[in-house]
C-alpha atoms as one frame of an Amber mdcrd trajectory, in Angstrom:
protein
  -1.793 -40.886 -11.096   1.777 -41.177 -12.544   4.322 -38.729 -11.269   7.351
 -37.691 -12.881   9.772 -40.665 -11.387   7.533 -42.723 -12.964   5.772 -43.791
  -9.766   1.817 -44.848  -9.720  -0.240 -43.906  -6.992  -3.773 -44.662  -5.994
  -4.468 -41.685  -4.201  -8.413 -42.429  -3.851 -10.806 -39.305  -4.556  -9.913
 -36.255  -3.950 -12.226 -32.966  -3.477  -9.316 -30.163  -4.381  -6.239 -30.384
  -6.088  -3.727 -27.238  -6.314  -0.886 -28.195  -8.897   2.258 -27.155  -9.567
   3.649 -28.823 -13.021   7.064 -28.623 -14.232   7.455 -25.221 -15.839  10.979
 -25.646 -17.912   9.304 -26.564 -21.012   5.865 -24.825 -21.492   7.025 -21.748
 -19.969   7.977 -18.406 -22.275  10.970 -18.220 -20.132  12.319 -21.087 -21.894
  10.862 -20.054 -25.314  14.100 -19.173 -26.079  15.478 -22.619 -25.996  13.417
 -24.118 -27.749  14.692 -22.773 -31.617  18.643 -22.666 -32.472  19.127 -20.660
 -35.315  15.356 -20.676 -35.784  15.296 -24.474 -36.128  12.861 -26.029 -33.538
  15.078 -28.603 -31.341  13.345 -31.676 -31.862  14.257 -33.598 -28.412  13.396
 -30.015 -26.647  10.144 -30.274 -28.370   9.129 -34.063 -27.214   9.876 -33.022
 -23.737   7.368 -29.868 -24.307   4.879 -32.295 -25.570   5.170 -34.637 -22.558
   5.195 -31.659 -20.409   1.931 -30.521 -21.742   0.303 -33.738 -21.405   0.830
 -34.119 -17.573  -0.083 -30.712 -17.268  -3.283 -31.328 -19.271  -3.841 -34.600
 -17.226  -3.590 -32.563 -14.060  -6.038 -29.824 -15.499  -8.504 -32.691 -16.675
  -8.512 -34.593 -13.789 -11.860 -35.534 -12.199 -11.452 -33.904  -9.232 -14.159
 -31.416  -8.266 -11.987 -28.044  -7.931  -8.673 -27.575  -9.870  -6.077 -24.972
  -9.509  -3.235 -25.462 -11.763  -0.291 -22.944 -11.548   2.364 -22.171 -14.213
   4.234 -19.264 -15.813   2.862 -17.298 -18.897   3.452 -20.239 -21.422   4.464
 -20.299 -25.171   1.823 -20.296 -27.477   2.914 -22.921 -29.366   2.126 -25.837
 -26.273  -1.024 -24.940 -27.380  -2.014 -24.378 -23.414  -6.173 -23.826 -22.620
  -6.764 -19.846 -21.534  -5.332 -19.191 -18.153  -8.186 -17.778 -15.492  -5.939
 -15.380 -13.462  -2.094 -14.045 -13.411  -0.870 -12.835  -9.921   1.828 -11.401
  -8.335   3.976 -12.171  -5.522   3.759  -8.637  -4.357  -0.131  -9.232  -3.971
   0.900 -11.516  -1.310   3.540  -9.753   1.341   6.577 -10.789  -1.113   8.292
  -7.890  -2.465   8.565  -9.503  -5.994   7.399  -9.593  -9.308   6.802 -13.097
 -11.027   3.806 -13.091 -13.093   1.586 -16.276 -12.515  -1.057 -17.636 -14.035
  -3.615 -19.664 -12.522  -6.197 -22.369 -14.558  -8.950 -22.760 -12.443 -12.337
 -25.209 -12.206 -15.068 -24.549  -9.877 -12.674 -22.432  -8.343 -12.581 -18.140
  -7.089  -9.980 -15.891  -7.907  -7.668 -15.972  -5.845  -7.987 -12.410  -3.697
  -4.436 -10.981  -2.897  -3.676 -10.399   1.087  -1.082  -8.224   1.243  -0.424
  -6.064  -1.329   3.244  -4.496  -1.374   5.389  -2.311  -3.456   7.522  -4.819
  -5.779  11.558  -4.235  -5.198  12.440  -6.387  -8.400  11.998  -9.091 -10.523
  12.389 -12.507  -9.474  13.461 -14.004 -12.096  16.218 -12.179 -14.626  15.539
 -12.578 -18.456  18.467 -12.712 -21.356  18.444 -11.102 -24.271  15.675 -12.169
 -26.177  16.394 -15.207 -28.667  19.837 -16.256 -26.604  19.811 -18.840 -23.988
  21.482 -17.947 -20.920  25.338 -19.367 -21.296  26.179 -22.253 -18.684  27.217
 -20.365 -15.646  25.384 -16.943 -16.389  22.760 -17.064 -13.827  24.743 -18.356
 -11.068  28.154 -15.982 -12.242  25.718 -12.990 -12.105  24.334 -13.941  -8.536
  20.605 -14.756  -9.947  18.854 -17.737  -8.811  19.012 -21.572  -9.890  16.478
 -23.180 -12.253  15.660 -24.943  -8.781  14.827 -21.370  -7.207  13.318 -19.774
  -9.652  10.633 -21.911 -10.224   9.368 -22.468  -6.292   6.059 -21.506  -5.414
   5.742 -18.207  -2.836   4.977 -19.441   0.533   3.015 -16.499   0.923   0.979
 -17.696  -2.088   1.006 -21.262  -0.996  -0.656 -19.587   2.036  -3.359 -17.743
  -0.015  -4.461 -20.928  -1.520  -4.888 -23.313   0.990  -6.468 -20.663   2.901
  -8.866 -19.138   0.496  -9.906 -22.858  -1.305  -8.947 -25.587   1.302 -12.119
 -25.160   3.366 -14.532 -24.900  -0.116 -17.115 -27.339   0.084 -19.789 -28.600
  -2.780
């Protein structure tokens, strides 16, 4: 497997993989990036395509269970139906950042702790402008960096629910 520094690994066989692609290029969030005055941007697009591929080679892989988790995506990556979306307010975290979840030989995964949602995690713009360099962190919302990390409490849920799976 090739990670994205470029690395190889031989990692051997695995039974269960739960993966957590890059997001900044398939995701709707960054939809919005992607045209400039309704011309597609060309090097944003490679970098979409690349994106998709890795994501695709982690979906693909032969491993016997598969969870791959992402954002809703754009359409136009051309992304395989997702099986699930969740919450992080299924899961003890007072959020809401809808999820979805491709799995293989896989369950749903069953919320734990449902709780009443306080806000969004992640803040939108106005749709069809980009956020302006500064916005987010001028505004006091959360860095790319932030935004895109996985709940622990949903971390939690997974290994939990599919790390003891056998077959």
């Amino acid at each position: 497997m090739t990670t994205m520094d470029g690395q190889t690994h031989d990692v051997g066989k695995w039974d269960l993989l739960i993966a957590h692609p890059p997001c900044t290029y398939l995701s709707n969030a960054g939809a919005n990036r992607l045209r400039v005055n309704g011309e597609i941007q060309p090097g944003r697009m490679e970098k979409a395509k690349a994106a998709r591929a890795m994501f695709m080679e982690m979906l693909d892989a032969e491993i016997p269970r598969i969870a791959v988790e992402n954002p809703v995506p754009g359409k136009i990556h051309g992304l395989p139906p997702y099986s699930q979306i969740i919450q992080p307010y299924m899961f003890g975290d007072a959020w809401l950042k809808r999820t979805c979840l491709w799995l293989k030989n896989l369950p749903l995964l069953m919320a734990t702790n449902c709780v009443v949602p306080t806000g969004k995690w992640v803040e939108t713009t106005p749709h069809g402008r980009a956020a302006r360099p500064g916005e987010w962190e001028n505004k006091g919302r959360r860095t790319p960096k932030e935004r895109s990390k996985t709940f622990p409490s949903v971390a939690k849920a997974m290994a939990e629910q599919w790390g003891g799976l056998e077959g």
